[in-house]
MIBA-529169 format. One record per residue (C-alpha): residue in three letters; y negated, x, z negated. Coordinates in steps of 0.001 Angstrom, whole numbers, plus 524288, in hexadecimal, padded with zeros to 5 digits. Layout:
% residues N
ALAYXZ;...
***
This chain:
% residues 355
UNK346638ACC04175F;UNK353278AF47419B6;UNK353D88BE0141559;UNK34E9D8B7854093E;UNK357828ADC4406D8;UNK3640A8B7B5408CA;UNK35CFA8C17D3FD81;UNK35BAF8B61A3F41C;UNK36AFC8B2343F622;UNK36E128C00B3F582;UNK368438C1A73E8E8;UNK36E708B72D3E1CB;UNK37C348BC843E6DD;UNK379E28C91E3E094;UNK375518C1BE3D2E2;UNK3827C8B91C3D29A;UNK389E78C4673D562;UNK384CC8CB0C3CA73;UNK387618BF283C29D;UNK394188C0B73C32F;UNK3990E8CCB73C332;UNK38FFF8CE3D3B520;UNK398CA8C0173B149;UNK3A5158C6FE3B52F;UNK3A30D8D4383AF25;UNK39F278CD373A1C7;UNK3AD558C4A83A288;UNK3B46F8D1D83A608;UNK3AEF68D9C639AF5;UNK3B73A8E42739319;UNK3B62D8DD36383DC;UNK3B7A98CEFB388AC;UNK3C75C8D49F38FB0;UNK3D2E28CE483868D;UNK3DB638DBF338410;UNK3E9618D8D938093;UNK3EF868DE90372C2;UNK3FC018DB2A36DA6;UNK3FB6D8D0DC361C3;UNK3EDA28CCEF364AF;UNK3E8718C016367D5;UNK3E8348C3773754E;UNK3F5158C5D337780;UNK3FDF18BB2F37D5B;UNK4097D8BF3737702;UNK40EC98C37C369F7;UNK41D8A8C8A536A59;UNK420728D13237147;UNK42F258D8D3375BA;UNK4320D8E6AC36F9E;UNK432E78EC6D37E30;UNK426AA8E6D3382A1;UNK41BA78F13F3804C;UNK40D2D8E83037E97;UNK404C58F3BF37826;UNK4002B8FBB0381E8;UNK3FEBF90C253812A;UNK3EF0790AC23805A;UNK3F1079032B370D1;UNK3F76690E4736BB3;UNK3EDCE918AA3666B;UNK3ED4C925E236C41;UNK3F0C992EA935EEB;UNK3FD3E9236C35D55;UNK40267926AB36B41;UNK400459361336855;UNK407AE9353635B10;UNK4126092EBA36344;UNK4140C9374636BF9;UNK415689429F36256;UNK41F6B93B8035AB7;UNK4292E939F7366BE;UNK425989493D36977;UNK428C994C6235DED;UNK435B09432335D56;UNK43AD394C4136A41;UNK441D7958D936514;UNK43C829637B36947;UNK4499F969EC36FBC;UNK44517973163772E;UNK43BD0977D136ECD;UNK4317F9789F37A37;UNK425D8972F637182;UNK420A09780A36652;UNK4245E97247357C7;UNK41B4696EB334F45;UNK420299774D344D5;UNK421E79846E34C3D;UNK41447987DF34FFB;UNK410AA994183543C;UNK408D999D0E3494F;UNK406FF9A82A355A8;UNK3F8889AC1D3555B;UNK3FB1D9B1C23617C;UNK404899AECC36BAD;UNK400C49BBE6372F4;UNK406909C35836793;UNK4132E9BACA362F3;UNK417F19B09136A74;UNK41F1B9A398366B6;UNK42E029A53A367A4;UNK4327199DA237368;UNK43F9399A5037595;UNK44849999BC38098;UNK4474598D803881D;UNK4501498E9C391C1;UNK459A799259387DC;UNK455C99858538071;UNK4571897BB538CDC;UNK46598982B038E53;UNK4683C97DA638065;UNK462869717B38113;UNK46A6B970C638F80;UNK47646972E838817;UNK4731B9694637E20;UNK472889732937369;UNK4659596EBA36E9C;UNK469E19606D36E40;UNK467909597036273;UNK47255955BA35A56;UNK4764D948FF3545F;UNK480229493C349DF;UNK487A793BF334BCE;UNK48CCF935AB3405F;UNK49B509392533DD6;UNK4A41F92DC13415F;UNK4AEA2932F6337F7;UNK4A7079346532C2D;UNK4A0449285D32953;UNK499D5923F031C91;UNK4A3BA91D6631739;UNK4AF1E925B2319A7;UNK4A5B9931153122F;UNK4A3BD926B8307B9;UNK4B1309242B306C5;UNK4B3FE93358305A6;UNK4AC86936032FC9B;UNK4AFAB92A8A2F2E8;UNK4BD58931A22F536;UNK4B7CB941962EFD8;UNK4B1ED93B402E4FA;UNK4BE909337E2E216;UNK4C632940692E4D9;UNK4BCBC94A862DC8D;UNK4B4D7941672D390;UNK4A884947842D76E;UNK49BF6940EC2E22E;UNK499AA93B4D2E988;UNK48C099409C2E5BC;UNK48B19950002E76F;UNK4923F957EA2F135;UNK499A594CD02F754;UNK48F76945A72FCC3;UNK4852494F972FAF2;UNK47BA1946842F156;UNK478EC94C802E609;UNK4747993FE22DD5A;UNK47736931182DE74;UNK4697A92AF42E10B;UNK46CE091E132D8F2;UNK471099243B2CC5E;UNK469D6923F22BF47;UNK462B392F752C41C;UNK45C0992DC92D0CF;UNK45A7391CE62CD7B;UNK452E3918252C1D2;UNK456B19108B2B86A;UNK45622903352BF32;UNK4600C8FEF62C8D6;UNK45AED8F4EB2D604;UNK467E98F5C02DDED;UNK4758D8F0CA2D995;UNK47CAD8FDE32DE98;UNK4738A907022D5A9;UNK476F890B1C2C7CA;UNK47738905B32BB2B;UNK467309059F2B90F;UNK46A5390A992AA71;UNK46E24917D62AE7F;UNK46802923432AA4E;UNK45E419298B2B544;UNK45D44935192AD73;UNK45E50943A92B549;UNK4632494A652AA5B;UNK46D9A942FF2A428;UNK479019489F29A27;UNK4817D9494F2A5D4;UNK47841952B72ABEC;UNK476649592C29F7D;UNK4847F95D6029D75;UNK48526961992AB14;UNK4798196AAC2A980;UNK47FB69715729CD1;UNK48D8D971732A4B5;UNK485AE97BA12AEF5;UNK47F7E983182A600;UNK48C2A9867A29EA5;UNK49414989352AB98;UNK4888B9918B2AEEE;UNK4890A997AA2A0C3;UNK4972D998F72A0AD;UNK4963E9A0662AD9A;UNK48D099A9552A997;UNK492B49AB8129CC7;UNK49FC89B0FE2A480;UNK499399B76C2AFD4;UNK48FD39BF3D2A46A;UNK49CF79C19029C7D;UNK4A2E89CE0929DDB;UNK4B1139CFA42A4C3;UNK4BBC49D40029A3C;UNK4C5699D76B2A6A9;UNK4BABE9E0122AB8A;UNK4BE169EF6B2A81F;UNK4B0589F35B2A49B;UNK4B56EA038C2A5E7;UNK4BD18A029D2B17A;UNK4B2389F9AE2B929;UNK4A72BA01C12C4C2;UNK49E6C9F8C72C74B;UNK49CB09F8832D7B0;UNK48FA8A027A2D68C;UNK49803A0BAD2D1A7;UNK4A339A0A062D819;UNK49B41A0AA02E4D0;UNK49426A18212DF27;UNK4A355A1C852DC73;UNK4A6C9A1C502E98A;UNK49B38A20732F058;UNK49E86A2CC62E805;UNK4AB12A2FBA2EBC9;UNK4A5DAA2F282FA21;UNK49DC2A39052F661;UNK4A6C7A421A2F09C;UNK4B0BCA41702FC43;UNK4A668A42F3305C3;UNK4A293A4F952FDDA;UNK4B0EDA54152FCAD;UNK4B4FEA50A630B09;UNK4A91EA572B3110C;UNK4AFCFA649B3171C;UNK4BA1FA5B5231B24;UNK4B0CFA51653223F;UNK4A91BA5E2732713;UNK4B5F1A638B32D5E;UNK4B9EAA556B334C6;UNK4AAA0A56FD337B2;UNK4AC6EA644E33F03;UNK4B8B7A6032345F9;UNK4B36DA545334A09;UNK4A813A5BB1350FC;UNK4B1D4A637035878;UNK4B86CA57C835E5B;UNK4AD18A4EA236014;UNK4A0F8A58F7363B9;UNK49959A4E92367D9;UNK4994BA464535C27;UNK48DA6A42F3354BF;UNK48D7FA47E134733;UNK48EFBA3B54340CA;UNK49ADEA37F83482F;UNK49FD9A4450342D8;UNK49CA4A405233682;UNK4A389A3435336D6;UNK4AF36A379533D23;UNK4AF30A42E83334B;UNK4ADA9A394632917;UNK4B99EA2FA432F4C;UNK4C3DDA39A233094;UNK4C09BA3EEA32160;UNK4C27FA31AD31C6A;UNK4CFD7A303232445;UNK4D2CCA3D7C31D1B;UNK4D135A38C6311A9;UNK4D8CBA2BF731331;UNK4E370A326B31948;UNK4E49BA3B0F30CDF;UNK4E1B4A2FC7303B3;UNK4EF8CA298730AEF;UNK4F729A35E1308FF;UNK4F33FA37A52FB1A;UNK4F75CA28EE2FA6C;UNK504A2A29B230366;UNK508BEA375930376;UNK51551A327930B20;UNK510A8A30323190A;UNK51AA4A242631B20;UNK51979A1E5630C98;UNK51347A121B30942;UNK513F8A06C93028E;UNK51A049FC1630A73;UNK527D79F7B2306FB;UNK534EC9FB5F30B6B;UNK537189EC7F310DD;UNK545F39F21B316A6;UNK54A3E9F32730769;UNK5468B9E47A3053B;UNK5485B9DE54312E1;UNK557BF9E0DC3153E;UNK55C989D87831E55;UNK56B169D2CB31A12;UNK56D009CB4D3246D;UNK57A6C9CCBA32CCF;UNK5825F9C64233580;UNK5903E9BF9E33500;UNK599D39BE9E33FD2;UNK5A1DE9B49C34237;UNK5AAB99ACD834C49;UNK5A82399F4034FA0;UNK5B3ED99C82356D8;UNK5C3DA99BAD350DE;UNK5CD2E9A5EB3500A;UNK5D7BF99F0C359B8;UNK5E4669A26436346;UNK5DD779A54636FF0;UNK5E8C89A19037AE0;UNK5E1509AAF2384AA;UNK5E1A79B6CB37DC7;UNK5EF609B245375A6;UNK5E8E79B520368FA;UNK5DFDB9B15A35FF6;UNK5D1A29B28D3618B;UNK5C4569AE6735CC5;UNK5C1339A3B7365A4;UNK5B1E39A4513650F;UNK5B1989B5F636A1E;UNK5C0AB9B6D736D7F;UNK5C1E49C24536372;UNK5CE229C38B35F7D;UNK5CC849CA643518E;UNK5CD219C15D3470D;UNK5C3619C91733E67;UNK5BBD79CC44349B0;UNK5AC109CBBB34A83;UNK5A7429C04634C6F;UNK59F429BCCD358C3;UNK594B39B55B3522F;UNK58BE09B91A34751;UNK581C09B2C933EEA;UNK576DE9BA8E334F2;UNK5775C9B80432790;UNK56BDA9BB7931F38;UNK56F979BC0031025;UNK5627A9BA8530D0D;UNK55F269AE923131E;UNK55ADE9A33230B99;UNK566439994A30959;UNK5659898C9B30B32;UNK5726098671306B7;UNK5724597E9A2F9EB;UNK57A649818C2EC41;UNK5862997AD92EC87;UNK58A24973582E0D3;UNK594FF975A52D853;UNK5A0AD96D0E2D71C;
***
């Protein structure tokens, strides 16, 4: 009876149990769990700070995160040039024949060590700013009349004149909106015909036919060119025993020679042969030439006066009279001081005027 009784109460445990863990499995279940998303209903708040980070890495979709990351790749210069660019693939079939042209790394990490490789960033010039180059070029166009568009500020057309704006004005600073927009106006027109005649005019005079030019007396260079590659010729073939004699002379001294530094030393001392007769023929005085005599126009006329600086006085120690500056006692004696005069020289003394 009592064995009974404990089944019976045994069973009914084991039901209630189940009761509830099926009651607390159905409250815990995965679609009836509140998820939290920014701006929803569910969420308990609304602003939020700029540093404060509320959507998580999980709501960003996977092909967004990998077209991120490819953009800040890309944004990191390739310095070192140790990955591949996009735009210098490799057309090799095959690497076994022709390989890719690597270069030298360590060579590169010295240069970037040294800061060769560094980027740089042209600052803005502290002593050129806008308005001083506005102010110097209102003063070339004052100076030369001409610009500011063209060469001094390198724009070639004003982009609110007649031609690049219509004909209808919606700003103050703009033109008169009853301009003409024309590209071809009468302006342009007379321009135009102004090139063509230069361009006329210049070919007209380089066509024309030069009446200073001596049409008889003129070689053209081909000829003159032919000219002397004849007379060359013609010494070579009249100076040949005498170049053949050096030649044999030559041997003797220098048996070991080759024969084409025979030849050219041959060839060297003929030409010095014939230079030394071309001077004789020239000079036949050995001493003569052509610079001035510069002693017939360079005389020098300078010379020197003598005089005494002292007085010609009674001298109580000799008991007669003497010079007293050198004690001479000749009264026409030379003096002991001298000066140069130079006749020549220029003079610097004004004309007196006359009474």
């Amino acid at each position: 009876m009592a064995a009974a009784s404990m089944a019976s109460m045994t069973q009914r445990t084991n039901v209630l149990e189940g009761t509830a863990t099926l009651g607390a499995s159905a409250s815990t279940h995965a679609y009836l769990t509140s998820k939290f998303q920014v701006g929803s209903a569910k969420s308990d708040k609304i602003n939020y700070t700029l540093a404060q980070k509320v959507f998580h890495s999980g709501d960003v979709r996977g092909e967004v995160l990998e077209s991120k990351r490819q953009v800040q790749k890309k944004k990191q210069a390739n310095i070192l040039g140790t990955e591949q660019r996009d735009w210098n693939s490799s057309t090799i079939a095959d690497q076994r024949i022709q390989r890719d042209v690597h270069k030298d790394l360590k060579r590169q990490l010295l240069e970037v060590r040294a800061g060769l490789k560094d980027e740089k960033v042209i600052k803005p010039s502290k002593f050129h700013t806008d308005e001083a180059i506005a102010e110097r070029h209102k003063f070339v166009v004052a100076m030369t009349g001409k610009g500011p568009i063209g060469k001094l500020t390198g724009k070639w057309f004003n982009p609110v004149d007649e031609r690049g704006l219509a004909a209808h004005a919606i700003a103050d600073h703009w033109p008169d909106w009853n301009q003409s927009h024309s590209a071809h106006c009468k302006e342009d027109m007379y321009q135009a015909q102004a090139v063509v005649q230069m361009q006329d005019d210049r070919r007209r005079r380089m066509m024309a036919k030069d009446n200073k030019l001596n049409a008889s007396a003129y070689i053209n260079p081909t000829s003159a060119i032919g000219n002397m590659n004849d007379r060359l010729r013609e010494r070579k073939i009249d100076f040949q025993d005498l170049k053949d004699q050096f030649k044999r002379e030559l041997k003797v001294e220098f048996p070991q020679a080759s024969e084409e530094r025979l030849q050219a030393m041959a060839q060297r001392l003929l030409n010095e042969k014939l230079l030394a007769d071309e001077k004789m023929s020239r000079f036949p005085v050995q001493h003569e030439s052509f610079r001035p005599n510069l002693s017939l126009t360079t005389q020098d006329r300078r010379y020197k006066e003598y005089r005494h600086p002292g007085t010609y006085v009674w001298n109580e120690a000799e008991k007669r009279e003497a010079w007293s500056c050198c004690l001479n006692f000749g009264h026409d004696s030379r003096g002991c001081e001298c000066k140069v005069v130079n006749p020549d020289s220029w003079s610097c003394q004004g004309f007196e005027r006359g009474s």
